[in-house]
Phi, psi and omega in degrees: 000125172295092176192154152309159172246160187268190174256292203275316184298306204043076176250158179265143202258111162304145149289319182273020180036047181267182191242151203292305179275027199256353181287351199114179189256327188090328189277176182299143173275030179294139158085008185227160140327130204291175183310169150298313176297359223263316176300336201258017167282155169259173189300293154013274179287344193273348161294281176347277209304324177289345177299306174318341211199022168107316247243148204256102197233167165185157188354309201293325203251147193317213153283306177311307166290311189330296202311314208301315195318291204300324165321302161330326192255000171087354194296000000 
């Protein structure tokens, strides 16, 4: 985990100020919700990811069909 300590609590200070468990299961994403980041992919990545996960996507089809695919698709 990455973060400043605050001195006198020393708790940890985010730049983006989430709370430690605001982090994940740490588990497989099957069955979970897609990442948060996922809107912030380039096509690129969102072939890999959909690849990554089953879901039948290719060159051809836009970001927007990618997403729908994988959203469809449980990724």
């Amino acid at each position: 985990m990455t973060g400043q300590w605050d001195a006198p609590n020393q708790q940890v200070v985010r730049p983006d100020q989430s709370a430690p468990w605001d982090e994940g299961s740490g588990g497989s994403s099957r069955g979970e919700p897609a990442p948060k980041g996922l809107d912030e992919m380039t096509k690129a990545q969102l072939l890999d990811y959909a690849a990554g996960h089953g879901v039948a996507a290719d060159d051809s089809m836009t970001k927007a069909e990618i997403r729908a695919a994988i959203d469809a698709g449980g990724g």
